[in-house]
NUBA-740179 format. One record per residue (C-alpha): x, y, z. Coordinates in steps of 0.001 Angstrom, whole numbers, plus 524288, in hexadecimal, padded with zeros to 5 digits. Each point is the difference from the previous one (the first is absolute). Layout:
BEGIN
XYZ
...
This chain:
BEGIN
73F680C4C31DD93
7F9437F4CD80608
7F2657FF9E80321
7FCB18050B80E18
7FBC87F48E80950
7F15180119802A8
7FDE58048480C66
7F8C57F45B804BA
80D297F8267FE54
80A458092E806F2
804857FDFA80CD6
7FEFA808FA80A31
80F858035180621
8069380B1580738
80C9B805D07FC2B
8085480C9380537
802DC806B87F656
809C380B7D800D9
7F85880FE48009F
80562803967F258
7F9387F4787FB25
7F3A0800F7805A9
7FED080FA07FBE4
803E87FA837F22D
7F5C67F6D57FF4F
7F77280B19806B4
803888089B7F57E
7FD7D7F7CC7F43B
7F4C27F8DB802D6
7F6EE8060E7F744
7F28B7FBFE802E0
804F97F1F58053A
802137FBF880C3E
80D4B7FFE580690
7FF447F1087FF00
7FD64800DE7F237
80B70807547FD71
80A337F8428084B
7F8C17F3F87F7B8
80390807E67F4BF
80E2A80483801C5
803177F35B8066C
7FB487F9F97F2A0
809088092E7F87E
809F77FBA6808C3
7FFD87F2F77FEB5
7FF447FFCF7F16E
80DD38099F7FF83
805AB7F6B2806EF
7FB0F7F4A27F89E
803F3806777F43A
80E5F8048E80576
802257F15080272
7FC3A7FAA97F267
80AD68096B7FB64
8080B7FC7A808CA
7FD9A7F0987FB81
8014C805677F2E0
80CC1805537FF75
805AB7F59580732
7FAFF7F8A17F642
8055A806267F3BF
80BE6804F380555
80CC67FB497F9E0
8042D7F23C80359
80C517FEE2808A8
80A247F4BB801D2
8033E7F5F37F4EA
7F4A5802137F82A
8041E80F8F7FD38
80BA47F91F7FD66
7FA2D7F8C17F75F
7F71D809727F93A
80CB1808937FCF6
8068A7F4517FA02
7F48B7FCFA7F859
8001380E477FAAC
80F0E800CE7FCF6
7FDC07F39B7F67A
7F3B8806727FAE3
807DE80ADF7FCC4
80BAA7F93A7FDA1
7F7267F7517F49C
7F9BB80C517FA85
80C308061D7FCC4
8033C7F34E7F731
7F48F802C97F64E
């Protein structure tokens, strides 16, 4: 996880959040402050969903080729084949 933001550099905001939140936060806060802990689980949240997008990037990335160059991948394998049967 990242580094928390010193507290001399956040920025003061208000938020609603919904009750089963807040008695979440409540109940998990440990010795922090509620702040701390939204900090915290916001953190969390953030890097999920930074990491659910690099996957997502990532398997659009390696995911089979469509159009004329599967086309031409199969061709390319049939004569590969098609050769190694000749030896």
């Amino acid at each position: 996880m990242r580094n928390a933001t010193p507290k001399s550099r956040r920025t003061t905001r208000s938020f609603s959040i919904d009750p089963d939140v807040h008695a979440y936060v409540v109940r998990t806060r440990g010795t922090a402050s509620a702040s701390e802990r939204v900090n915290q689980m916001l953190q969390k949240a953030i890097e999920r969903e930074s990491d659910e997008q690099l996957e997502t990037e990532a398997a659009r990335f390696f995911s089979a080729p469509r159009g004329k160059s599967r086309k031409e991948e199969r061709a390319f394998q049939k004569a590969t084949k098609r050769s190694l049967s000749r030896e």
